[in-house]
PDB file of N, CA, C and O in Angstrom:
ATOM      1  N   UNK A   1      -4.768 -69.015  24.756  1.00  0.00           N
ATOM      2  CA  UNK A   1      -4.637 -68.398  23.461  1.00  0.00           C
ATOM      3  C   UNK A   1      -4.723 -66.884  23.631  1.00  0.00           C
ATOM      4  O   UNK A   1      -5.315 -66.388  24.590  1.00  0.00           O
ATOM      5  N   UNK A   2      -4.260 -66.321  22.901  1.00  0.00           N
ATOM      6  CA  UNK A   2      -4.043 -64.694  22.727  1.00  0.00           C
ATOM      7  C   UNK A   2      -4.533 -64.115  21.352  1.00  0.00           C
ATOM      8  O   UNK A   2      -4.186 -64.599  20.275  1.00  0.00           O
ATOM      9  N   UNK A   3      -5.257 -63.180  21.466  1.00  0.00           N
ATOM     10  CA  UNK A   3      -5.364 -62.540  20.192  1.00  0.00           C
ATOM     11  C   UNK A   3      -5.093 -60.974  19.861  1.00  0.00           C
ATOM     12  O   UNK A   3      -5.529 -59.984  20.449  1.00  0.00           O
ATOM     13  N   UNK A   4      -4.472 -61.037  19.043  1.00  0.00           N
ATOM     14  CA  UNK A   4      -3.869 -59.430  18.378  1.00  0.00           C
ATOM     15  C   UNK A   4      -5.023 -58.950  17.896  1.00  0.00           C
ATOM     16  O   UNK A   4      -5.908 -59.762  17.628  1.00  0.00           O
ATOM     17  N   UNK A   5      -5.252 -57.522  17.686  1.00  0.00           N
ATOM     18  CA  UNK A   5      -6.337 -56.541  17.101  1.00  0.00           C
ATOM     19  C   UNK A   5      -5.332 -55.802  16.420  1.00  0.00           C
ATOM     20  O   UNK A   5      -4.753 -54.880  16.993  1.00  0.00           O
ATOM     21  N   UNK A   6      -5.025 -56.184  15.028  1.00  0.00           N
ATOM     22  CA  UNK A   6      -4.386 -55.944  13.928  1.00  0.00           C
ATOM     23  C   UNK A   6      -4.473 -54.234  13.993  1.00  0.00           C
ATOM     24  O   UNK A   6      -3.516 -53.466  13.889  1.00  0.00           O
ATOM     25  N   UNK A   7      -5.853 -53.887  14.189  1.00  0.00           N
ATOM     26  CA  UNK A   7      -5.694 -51.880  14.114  1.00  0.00           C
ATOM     27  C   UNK A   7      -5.153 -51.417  14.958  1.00  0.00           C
ATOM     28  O   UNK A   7      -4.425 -50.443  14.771  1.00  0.00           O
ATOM     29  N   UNK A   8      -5.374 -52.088  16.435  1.00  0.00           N
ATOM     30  CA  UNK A   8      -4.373 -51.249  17.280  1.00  0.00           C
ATOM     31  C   UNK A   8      -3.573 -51.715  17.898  1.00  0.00           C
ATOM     32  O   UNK A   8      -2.997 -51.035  18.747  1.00  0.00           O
ATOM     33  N   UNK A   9      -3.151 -53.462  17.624  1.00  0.00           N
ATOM     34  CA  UNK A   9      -1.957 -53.289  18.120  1.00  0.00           C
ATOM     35  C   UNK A   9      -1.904 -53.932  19.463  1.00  0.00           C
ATOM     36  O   UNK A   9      -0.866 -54.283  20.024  1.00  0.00           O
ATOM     37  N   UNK A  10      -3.318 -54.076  20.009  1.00  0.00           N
ATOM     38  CA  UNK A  10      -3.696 -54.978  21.473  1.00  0.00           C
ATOM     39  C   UNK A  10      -3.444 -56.389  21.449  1.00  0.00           C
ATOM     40  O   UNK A  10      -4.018 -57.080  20.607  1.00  0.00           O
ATOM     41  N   UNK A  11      -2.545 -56.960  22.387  1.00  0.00           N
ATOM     42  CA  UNK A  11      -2.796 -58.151  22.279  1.00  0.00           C
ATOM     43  C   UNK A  11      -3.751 -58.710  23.912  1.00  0.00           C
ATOM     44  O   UNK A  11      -3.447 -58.487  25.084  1.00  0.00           O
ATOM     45  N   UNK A  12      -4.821 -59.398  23.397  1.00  0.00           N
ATOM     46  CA  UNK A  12      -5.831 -59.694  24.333  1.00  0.00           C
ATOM     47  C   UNK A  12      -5.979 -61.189  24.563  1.00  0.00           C
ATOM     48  O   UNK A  12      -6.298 -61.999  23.693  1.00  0.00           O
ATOM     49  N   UNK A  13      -5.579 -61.592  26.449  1.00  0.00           N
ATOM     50  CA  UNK A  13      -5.562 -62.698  26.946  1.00  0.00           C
ATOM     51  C   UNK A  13      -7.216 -63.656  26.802  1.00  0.00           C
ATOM     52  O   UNK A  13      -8.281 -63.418  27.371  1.00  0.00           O
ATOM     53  N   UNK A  14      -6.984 -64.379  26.159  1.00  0.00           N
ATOM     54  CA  UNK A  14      -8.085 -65.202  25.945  1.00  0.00           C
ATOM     55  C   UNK A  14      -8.557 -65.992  26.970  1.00  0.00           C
ATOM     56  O   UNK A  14      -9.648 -66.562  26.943  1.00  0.00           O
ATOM     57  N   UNK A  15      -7.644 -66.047  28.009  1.00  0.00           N
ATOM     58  CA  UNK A  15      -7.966 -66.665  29.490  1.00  0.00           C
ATOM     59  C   UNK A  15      -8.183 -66.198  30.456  1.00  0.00           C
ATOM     60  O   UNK A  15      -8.553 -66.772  31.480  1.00  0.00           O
ATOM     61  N   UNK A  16      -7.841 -64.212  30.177  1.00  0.00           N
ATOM     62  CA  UNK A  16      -9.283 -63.499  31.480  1.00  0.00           C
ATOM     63  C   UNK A  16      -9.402 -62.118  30.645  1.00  0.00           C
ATOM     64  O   UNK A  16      -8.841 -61.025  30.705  1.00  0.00           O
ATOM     65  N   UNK A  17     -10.496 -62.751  29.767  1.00  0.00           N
ATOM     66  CA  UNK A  17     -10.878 -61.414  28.910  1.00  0.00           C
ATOM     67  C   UNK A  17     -11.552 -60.698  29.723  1.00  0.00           C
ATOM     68  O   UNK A  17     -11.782 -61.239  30.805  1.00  0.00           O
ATOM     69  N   UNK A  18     -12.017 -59.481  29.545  1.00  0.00           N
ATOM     70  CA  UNK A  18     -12.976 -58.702  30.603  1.00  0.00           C
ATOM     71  C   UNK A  18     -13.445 -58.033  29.673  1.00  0.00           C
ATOM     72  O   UNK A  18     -13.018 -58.000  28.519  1.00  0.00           O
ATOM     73  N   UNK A  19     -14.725 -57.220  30.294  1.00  0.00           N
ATOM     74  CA  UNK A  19     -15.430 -56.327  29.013  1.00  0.00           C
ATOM     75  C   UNK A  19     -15.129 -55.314  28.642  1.00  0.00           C
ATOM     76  O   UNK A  19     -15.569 -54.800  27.613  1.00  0.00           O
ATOM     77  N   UNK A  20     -14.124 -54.698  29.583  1.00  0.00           N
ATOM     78  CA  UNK A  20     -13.594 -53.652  29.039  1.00  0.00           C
ATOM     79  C   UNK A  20     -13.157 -54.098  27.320  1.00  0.00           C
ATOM     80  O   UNK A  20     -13.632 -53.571  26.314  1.00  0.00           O
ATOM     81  N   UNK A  21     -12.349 -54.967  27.354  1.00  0.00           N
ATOM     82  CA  UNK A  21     -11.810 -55.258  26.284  1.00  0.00           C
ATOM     83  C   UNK A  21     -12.206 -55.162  24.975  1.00  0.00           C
ATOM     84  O   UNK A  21     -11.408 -54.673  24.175  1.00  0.00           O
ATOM     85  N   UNK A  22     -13.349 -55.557  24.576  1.00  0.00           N
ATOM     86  CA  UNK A  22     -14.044 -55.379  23.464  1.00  0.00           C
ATOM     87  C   UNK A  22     -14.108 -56.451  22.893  1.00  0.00           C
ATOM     88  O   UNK A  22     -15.097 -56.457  22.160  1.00  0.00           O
ATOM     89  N   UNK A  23     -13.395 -57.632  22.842  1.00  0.00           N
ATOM     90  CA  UNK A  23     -12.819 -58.843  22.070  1.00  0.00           C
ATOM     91  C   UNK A  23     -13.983 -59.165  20.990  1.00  0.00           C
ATOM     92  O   UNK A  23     -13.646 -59.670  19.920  1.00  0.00           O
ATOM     93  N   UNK A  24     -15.657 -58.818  21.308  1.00  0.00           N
ATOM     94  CA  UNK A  24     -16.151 -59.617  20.151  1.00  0.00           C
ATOM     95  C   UNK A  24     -15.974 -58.145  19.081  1.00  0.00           C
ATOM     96  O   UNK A  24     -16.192 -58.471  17.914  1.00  0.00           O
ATOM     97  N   UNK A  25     -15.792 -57.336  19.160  1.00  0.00           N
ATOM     98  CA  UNK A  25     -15.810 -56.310  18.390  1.00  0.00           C
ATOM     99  C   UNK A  25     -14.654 -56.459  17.613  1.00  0.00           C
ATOM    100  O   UNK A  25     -14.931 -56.187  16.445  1.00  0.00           O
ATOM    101  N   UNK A  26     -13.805 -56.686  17.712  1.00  0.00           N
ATOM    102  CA  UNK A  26     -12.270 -56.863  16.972  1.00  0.00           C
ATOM    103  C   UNK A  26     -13.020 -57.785  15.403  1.00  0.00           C
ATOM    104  O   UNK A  26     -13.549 -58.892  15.497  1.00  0.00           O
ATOM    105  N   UNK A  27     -12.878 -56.970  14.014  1.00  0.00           N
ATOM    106  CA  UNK A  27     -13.124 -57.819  13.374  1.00  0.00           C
ATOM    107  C   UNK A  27     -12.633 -59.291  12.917  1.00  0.00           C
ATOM    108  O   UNK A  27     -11.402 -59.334  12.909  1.00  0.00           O
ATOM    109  N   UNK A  28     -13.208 -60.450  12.552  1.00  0.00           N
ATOM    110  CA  UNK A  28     -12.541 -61.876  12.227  1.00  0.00           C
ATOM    111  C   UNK A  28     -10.944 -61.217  11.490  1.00  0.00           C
ATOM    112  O   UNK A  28      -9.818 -61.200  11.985  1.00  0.00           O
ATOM    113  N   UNK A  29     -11.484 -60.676  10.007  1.00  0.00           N
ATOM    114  CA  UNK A  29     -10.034 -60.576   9.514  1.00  0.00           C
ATOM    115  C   UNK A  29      -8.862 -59.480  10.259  1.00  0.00           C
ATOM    116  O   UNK A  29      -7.745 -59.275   9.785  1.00  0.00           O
ATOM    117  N   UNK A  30      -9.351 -58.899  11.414  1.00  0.00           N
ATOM    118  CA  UNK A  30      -8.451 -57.866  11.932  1.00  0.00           C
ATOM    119  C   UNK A  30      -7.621 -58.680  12.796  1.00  0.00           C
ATOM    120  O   UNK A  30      -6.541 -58.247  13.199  1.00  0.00           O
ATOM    121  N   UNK A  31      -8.115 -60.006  13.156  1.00  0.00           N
ATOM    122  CA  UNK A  31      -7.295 -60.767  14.166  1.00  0.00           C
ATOM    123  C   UNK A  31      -5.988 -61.515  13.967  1.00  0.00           C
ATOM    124  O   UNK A  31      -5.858 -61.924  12.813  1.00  0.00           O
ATOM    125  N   UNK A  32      -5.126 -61.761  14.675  1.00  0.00           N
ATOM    126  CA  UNK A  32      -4.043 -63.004  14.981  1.00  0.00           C
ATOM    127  C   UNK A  32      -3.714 -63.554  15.929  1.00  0.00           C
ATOM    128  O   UNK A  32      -3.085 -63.182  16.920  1.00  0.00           O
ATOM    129  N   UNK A  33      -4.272 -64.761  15.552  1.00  0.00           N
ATOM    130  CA  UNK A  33      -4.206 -65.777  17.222  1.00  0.00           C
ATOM    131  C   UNK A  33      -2.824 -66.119  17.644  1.00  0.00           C
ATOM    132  O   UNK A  33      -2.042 -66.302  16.711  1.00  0.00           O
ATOM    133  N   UNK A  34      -2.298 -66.262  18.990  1.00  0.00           N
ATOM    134  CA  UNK A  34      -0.897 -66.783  19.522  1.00  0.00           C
ATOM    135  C   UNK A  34      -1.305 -67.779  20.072  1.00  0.00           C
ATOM    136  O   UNK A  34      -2.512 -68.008  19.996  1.00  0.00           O
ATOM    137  N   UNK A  35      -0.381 -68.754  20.849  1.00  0.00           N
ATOM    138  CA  UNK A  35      -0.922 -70.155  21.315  1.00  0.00           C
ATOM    139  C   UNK A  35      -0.576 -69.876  21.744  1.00  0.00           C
ATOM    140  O   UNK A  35      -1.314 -69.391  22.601  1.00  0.00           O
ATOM    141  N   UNK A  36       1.262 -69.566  22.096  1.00  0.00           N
ATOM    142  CA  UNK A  36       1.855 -69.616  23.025  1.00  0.00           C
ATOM    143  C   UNK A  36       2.702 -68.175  24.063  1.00  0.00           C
ATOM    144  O   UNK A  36       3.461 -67.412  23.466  1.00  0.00           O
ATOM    145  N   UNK A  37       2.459 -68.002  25.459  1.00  0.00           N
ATOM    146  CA  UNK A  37       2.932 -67.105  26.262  1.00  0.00           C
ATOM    147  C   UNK A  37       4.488 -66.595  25.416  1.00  0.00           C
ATOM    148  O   UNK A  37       4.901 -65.439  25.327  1.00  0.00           O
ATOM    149  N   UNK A  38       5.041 -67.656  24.950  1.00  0.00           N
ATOM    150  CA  UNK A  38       6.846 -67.463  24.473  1.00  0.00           C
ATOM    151  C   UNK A  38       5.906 -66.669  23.083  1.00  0.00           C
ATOM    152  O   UNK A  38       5.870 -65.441  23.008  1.00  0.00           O
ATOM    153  N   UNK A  39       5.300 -67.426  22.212  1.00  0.00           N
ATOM    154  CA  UNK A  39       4.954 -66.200  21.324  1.00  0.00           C
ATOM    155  C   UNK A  39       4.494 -65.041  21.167  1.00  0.00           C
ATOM    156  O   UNK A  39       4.204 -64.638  20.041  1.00  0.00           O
ATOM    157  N   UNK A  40       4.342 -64.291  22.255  1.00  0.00           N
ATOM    158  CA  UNK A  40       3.491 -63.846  22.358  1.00  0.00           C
ATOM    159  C   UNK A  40       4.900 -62.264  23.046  1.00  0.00           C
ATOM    160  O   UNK A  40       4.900 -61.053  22.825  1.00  0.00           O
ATOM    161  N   UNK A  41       5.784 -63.094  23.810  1.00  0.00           N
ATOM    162  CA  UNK A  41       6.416 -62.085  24.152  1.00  0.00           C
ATOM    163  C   UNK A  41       7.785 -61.713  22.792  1.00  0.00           C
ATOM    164  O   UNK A  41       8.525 -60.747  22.602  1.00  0.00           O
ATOM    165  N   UNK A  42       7.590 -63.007  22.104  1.00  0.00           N
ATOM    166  CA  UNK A  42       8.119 -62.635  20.855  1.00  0.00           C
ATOM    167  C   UNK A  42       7.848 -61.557  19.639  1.00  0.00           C
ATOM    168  O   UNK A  42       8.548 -60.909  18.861  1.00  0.00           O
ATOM    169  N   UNK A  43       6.177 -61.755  19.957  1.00  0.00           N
ATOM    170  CA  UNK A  43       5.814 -60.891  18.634  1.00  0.00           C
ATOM    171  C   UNK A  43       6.209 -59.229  19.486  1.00  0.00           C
ATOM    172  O   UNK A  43       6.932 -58.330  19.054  1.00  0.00           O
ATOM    173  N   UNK A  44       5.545 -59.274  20.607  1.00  0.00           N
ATOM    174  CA  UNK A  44       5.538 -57.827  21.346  1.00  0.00           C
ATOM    175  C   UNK A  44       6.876 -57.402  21.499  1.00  0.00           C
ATOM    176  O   UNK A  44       6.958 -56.180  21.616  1.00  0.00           O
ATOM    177  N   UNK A  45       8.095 -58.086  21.544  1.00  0.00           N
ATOM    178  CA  UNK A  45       9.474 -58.033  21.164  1.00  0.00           C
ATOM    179  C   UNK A  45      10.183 -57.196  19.885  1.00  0.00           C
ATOM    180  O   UNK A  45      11.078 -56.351  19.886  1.00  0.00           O
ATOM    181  N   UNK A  46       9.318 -57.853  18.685  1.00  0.00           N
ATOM    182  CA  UNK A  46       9.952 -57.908  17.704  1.00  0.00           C
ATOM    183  C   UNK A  46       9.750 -55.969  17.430  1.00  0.00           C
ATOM    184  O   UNK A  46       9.108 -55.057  17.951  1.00  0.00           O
ATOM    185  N   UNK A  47      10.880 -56.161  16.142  1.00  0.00           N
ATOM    186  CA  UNK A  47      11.411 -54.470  16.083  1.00  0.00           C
ATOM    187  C   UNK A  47      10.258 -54.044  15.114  1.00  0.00           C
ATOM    188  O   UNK A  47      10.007 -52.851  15.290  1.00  0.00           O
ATOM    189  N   UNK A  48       9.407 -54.660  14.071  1.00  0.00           N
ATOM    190  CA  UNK A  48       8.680 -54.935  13.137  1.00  0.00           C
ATOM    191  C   UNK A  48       7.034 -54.520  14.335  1.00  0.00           C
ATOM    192  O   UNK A  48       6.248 -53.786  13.735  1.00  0.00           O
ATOM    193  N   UNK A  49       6.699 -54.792  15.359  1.00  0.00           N
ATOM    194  CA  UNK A  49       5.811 -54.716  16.194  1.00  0.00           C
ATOM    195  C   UNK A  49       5.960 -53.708  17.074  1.00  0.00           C
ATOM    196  O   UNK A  49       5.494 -53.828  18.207  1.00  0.00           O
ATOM    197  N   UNK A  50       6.659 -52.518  16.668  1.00  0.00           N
ATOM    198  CA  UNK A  50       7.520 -51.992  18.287  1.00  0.00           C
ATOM    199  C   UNK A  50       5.886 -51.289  18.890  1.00  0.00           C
ATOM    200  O   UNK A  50       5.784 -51.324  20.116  1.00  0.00           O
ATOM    201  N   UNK A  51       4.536 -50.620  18.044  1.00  0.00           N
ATOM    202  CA  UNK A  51       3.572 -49.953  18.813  1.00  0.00           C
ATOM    203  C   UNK A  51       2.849 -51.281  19.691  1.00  0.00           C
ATOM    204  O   UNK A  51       2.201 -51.059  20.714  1.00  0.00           O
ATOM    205  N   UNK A  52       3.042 -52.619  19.174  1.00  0.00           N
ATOM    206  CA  UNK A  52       2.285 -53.635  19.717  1.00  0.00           C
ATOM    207  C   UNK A  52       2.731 -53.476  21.312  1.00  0.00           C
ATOM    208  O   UNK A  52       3.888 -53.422  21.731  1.00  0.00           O
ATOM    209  N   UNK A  53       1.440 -53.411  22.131  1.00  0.00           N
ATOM    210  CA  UNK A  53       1.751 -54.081  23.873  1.00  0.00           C
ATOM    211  C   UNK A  53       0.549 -54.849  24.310  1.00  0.00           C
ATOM    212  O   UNK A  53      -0.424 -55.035  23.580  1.00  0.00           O
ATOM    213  N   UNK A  54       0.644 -55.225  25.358  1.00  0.00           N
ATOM    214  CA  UNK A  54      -0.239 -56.035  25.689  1.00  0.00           C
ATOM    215  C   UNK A  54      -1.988 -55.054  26.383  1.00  0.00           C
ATOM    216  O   UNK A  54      -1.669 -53.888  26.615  1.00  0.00           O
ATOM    217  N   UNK A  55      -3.050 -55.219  26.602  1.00  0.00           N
ATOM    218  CA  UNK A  55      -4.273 -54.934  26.912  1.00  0.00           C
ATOM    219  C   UNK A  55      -4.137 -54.147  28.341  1.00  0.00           C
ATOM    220  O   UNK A  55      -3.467 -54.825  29.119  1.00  0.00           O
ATOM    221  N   UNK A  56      -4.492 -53.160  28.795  1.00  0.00           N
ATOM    222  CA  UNK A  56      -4.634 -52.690  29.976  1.00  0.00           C
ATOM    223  C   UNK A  56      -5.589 -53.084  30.789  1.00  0.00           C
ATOM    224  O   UNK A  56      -5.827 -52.478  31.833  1.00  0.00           O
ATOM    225  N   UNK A  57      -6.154 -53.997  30.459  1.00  0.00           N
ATOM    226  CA  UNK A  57      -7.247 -54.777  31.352  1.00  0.00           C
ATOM    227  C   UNK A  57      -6.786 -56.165  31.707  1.00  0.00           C
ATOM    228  O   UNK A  57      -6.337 -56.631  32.754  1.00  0.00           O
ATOM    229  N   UNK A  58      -7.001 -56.623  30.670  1.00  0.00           N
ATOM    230  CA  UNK A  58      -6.832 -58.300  30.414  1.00  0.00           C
ATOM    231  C   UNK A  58      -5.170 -59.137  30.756  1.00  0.00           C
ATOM    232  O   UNK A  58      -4.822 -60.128  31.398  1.00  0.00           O
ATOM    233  N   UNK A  59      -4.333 -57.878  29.751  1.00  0.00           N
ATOM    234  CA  UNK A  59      -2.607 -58.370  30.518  1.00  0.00           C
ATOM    235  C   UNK A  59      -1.958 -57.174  30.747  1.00  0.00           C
ATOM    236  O   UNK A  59      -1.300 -56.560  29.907  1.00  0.00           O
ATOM    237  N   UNK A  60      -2.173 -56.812  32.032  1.00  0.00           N
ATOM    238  CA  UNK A  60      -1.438 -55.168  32.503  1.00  0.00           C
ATOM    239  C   UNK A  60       0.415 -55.454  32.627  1.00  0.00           C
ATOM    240  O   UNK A  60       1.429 -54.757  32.663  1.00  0.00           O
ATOM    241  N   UNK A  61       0.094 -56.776  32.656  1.00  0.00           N
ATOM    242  CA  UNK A  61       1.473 -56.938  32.977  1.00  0.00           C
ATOM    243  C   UNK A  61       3.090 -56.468  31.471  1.00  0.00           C
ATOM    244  O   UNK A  61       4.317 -56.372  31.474  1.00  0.00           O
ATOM    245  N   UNK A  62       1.975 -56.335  30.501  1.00  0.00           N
ATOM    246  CA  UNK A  62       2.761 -56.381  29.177  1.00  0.00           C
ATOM    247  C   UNK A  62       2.328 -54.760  28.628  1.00  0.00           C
ATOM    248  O   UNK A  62       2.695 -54.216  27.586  1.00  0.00           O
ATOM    249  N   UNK A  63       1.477 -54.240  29.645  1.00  0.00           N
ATOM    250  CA  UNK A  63       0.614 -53.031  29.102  1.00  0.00           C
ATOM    251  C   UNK A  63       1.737 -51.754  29.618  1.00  0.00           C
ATOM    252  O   UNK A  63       2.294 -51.649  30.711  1.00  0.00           O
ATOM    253  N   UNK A  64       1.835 -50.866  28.425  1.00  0.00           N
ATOM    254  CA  UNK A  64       3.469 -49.667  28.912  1.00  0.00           C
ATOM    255  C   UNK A  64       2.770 -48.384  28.728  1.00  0.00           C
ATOM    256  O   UNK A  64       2.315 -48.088  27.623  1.00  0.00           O
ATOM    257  N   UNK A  65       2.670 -47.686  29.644  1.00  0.00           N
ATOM    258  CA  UNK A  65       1.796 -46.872  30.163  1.00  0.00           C
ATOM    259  C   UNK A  65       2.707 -45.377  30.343  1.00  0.00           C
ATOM    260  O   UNK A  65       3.539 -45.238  31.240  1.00  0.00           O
ATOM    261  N   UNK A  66       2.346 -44.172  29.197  1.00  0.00           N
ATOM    262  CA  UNK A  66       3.592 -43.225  28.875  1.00  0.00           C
ATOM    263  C   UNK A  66       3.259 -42.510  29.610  1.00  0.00           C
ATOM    264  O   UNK A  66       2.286 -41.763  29.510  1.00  0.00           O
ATOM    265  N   UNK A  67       4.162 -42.620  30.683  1.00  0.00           N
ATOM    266  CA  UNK A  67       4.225 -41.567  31.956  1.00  0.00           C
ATOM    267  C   UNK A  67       4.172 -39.817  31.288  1.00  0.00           C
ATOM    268  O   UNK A  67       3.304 -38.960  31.454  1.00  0.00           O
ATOM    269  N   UNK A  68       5.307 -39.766  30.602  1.00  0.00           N
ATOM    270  CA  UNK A  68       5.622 -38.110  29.974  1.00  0.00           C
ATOM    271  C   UNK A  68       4.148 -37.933  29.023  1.00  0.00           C
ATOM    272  O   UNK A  68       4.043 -36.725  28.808  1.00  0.00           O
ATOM    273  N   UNK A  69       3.109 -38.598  28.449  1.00  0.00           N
ATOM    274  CA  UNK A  69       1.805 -37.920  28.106  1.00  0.00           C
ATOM    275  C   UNK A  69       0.901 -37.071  29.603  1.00  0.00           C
ATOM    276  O   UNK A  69       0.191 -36.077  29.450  1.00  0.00           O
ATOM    277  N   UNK A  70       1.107 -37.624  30.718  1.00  0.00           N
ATOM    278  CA  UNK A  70       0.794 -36.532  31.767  1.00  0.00           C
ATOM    279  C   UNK A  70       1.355 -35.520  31.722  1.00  0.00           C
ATOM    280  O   UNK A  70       0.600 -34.859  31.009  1.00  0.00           O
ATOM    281  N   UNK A  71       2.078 -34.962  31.949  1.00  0.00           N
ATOM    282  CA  UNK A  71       3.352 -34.154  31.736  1.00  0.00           C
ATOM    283  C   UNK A  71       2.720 -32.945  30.160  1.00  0.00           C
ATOM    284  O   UNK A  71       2.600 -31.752  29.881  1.00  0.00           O
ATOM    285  N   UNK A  72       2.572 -33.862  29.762  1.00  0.00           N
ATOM    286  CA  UNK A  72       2.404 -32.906  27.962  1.00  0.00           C
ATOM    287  C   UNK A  72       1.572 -31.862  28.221  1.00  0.00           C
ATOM    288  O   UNK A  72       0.902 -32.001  29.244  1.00  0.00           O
ATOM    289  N   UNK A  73       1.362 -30.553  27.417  1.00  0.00           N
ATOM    290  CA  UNK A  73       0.563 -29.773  27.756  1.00  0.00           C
ATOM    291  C   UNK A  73      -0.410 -30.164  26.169  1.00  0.00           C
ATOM    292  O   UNK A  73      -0.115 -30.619  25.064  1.00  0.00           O
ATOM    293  N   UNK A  74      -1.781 -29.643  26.905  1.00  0.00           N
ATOM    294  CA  UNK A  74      -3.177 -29.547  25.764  1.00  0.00           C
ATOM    295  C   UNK A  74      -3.015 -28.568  24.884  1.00  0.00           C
ATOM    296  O   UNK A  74      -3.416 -28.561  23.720  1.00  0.00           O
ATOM    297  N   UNK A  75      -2.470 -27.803  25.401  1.00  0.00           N
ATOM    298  CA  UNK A  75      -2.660 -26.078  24.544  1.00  0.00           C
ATOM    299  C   UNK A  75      -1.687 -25.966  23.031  1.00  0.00           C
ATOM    300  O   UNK A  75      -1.698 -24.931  22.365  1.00  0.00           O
TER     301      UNK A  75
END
């Protein structure tokens, strides 16, 4: 199972959560559960979801990591 964190947009693997993650912190109503891997690359698909990606801990594999924010200047 997978769960979305409705504020930001994380979707977090329920089968190797880690603590980075935060998962009990995500409030009940902030959540949406997926069952399935196909749903899951559906929702993160869809044009309606485009900030949604997957967890940088838990599924790096779905996690999109903006090279050009190095690059940016602070000033």
């Amino acid at each position: 199972m997978w769960v979305v964190d409705l504020d930001t947009n994380v979707v977090h693997d329920m089968a190797r959560p880690q603590h980075e993650c935060k998962i009990t912190k995500i409030p009940k109503d902030n959540r949406k559960k997926i069952y399935t891997l196909d749903g899951v690359k559906r929702y993160l698909n869809d044009p309606l979801n485009k900030e949604a990606q997957g967890c940088r801990y838990c599924m790096p594999d779905f996690y999109d990591f903006d090279m050009t924010s190095i690059y940016k200047s602070n000033g």
